[in-house]
N, C-alpha and C positions, 0 to 999 in steps of 0.2 A: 538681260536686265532683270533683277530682283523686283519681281510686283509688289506694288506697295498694299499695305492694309490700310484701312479705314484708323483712323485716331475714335477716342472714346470721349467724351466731354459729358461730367457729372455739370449736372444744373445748378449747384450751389442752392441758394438759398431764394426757394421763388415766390417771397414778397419781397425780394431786393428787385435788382434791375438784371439779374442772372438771365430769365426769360428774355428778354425785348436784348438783351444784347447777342444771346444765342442765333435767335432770329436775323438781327439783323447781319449777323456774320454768316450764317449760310447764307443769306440775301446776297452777302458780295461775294461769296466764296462759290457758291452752287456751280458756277459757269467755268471754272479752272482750279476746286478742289485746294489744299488738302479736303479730303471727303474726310465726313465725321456721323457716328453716329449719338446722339442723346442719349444721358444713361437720368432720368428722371419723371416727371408724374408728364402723363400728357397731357393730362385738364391746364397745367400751367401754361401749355405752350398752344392756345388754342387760338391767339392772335397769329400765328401764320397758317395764310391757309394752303400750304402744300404739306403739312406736316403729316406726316407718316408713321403706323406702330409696325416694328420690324420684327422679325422673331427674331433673328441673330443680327451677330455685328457684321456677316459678312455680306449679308442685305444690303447696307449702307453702303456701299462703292456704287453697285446699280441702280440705287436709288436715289442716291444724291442731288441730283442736277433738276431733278422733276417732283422731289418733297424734302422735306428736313426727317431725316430719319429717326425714332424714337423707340429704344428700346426697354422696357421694363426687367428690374430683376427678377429673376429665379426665383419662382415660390420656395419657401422652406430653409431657405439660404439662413446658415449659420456663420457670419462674422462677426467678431470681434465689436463691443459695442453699439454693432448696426442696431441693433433692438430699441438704441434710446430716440432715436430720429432718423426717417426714409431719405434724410440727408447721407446721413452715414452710412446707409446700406448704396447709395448710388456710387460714393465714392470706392468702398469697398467692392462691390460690382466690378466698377474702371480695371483696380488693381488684379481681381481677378483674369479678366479680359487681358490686360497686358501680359500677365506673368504667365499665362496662359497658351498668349501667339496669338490671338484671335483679333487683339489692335493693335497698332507701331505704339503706341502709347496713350497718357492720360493728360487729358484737359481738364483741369478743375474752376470751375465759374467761384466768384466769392463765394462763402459763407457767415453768418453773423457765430461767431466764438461764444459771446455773454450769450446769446438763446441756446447753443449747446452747451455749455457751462450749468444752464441752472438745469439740466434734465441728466447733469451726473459724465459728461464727457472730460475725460481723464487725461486728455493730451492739449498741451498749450496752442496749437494750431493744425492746418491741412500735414504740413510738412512730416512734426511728429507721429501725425495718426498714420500716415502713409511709412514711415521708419518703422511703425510697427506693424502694419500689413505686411510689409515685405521682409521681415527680421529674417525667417527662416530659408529664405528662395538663395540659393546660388545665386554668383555676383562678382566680375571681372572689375578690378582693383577693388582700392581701398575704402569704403565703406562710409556714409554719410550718416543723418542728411545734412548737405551744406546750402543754403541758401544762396543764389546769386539772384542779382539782377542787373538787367540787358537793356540800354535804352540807346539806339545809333552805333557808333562807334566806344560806348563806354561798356564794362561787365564788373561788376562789385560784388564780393563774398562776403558774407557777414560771420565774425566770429562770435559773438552772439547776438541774439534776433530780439526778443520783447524782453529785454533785461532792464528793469528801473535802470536808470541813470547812476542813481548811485551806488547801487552792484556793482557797476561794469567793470571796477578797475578790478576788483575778486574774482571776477568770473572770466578775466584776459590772462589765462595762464599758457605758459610756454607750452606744455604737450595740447594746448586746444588748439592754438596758432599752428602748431606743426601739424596736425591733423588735420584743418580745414585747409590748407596749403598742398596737403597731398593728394587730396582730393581733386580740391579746383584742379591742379599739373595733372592728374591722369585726364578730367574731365575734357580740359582744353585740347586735349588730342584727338581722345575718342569724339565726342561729342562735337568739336566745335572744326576740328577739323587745323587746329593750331601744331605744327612739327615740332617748333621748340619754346614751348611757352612762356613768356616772362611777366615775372609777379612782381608786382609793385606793393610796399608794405607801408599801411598809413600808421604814424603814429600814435598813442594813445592822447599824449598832452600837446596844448600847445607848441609848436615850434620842436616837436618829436623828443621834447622833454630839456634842448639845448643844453647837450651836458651835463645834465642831470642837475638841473639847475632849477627845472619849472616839473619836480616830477624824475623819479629814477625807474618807470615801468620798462622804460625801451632799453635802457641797459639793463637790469637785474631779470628781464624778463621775455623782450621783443628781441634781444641781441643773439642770446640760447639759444633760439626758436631759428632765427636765420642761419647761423652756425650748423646745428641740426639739418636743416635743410637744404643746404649748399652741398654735405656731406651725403647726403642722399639722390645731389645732383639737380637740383629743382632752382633754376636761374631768379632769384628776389633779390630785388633791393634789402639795402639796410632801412631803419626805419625814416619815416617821410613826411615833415609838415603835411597833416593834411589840407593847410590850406591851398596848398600850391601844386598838387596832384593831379586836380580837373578839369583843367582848360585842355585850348585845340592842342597847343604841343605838346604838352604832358602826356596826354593822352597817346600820342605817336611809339611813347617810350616804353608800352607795357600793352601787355594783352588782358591782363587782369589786375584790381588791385583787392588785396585784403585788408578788409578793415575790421576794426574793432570792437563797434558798437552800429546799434541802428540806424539814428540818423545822419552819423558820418558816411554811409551810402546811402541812403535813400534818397536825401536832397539833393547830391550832386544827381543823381539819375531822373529824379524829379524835375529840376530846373532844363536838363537837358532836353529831357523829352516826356512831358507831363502826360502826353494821352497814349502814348504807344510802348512805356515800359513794361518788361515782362519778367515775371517771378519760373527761377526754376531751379529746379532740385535737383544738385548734383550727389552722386555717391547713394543712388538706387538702383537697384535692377532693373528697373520698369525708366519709362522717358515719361517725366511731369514737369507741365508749364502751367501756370496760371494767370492771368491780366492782375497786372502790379495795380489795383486797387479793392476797395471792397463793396458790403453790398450795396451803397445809395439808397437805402432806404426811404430816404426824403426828397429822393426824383422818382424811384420807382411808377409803373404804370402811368408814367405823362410826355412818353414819347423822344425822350428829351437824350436818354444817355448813350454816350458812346461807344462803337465796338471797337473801336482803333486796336485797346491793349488786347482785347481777345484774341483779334483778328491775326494778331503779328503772335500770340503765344499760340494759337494752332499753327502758323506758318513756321517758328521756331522748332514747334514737337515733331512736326512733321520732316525738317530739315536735319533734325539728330537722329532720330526712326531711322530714317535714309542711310545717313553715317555708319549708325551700329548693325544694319543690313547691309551695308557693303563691306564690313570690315568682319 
């Protein structure tokens, strides 16, 4: 059996609730692992008191069960934007660590985007920043980053993520759809452990456009894209009312669906399972999950929030880690 390594989890942003959930997931985690170790400041995390500063990552397996391990970056460390906030140098740390071998992979806790934004951070989110930490690293299939999110029996790709609304129909082009489609289909093998995966394709309009009646994207646009893909052997529907996609039986009919815009995944994932969804990014070298929400600013420090989504995005990282070491 292939020993496991330790998972790496940047602290995100610790006036959110990044800290108290950290915590309370080694809390439940400490006694049967995944084992993790902390990639950020330890003055934040100084309401648990097992908490530990580690030199390495490989510290954290041994120490796990008896402190939360904590390890500091590298003095003198040179990445990419790190310089504008110790945020960035944590995450940046993670991806090192991963690409490295030294963790199965990365857990990233929220971050607040508008407080990195105003200090000059050039990437629209975690996802982007991390496409470009790892641009350069060798990389078995094809190439991301794709967005999914995992809540129960449902997994949704997003073919674009924070796009105004009324972007989207500009920014839903036949080679994005084929791209994000290829990705999920290798992911779901490697990764998820799925032999012949099938994709389920939401429509853009109403009623998947009803013959081009309410809307012609799914024909002049979504139709190419499935064509495309069928050709390259990748089992998707044609395109799909999305309202009728996310109930119990739908669900039975597809391993994944690709959708088109934000909140035609997020809400069905949402209503499904509001505290244990989990964000993760397919089409990297490295294994990244993160808890499908952000940072709570406004529960912060009162006890109050919960680790569900953490909890289950370490158990995810840790469950694909496994995958891509045994395969």
């Amino acid at each position: 059996m292939i020993p496991s390594l330790p998972l790496a989890l940047s602290l995100g942003d610790p006036a959110g609730v990044g800290p108290e959930i950290v915590i309370k997931a080694w809390e439940a985690l400490r006694a049967t692992g995944p084992a993790f170790v902390v990639l950020g400041d330890p003055d934040a995390l100084q309401g648990s008191a097992g908490m530990r500063v580690v030199g390495t990552a490989a510290e954290a397996t041994g120490a796990f069960s008896g402190a939360l391990p904590v390890l500091r970056p590298p003095a003198g460390s040179d990445w990419p934007f790190a310089h504008q906030d110790p945020i960035l140098q944590w995450i940046a740390h993670g991806v090192d660590l991963a690409l490295g071998g030294e963790v199965g992979g990365l857990v990233t806790a929220p971050i607040s985007k508008e407080r990195l934004y105003a200090k000059g951070f050039a990437f629209p989110g975690h996802t982007e920043y991390l496409a470009h930490l790892t641009a350069e690293a060798p990389q078995d299939g094809p190439r991301g980053p794709v967005m999914m999110l995992t809540a129960r029996d449902l997994r949704v790709v997003l073919v674009t993520i924070h796009t105004p609304l009324a972007d989207v129909p500009a920014a839903v082009t036949t080679r994005r759809i084929v791209e994000t489609a290829l990705v999920t289909h290798h992911a779901l093998r490697r990764d998820f452990g799925v032999r012949n995966p099938r994709l389920a394709l939401a429509g853009l309009n109403p009623h998947a456009g009803e013959g081009g009646t309410i809307g012609r994207e799914e024909i002049e646009v979504l139709a190419p894209a499935v064509g495309r893909l069928r050709a390259d052997g990748v089992d998707i529907s044609d395109p799909k009312p999305a309202d009728t996609l996310f109930h119990e039986e739908a669900r039975r009919a597809y391993d994944a669906v690709v959708c088109m815009y934000h909140d035609q995944a997020l809400i069905p994932v949402k209503t499904l399972d509001f505290w244990g969804g989990v964000n993760v990014t397919l089409g990297l070298p490295i294994v990244r999950t993160s808890p499908d929400h952000g940072t709570g600013f406004d529960i912060a420090r009162k006890g109050i929030a919960r680790p569900d989504s953490l909890i289950q995005a370490i158990r995810l990282a840790a469950d694909i880690a496994g995958r891509r070491r045994a395969a």
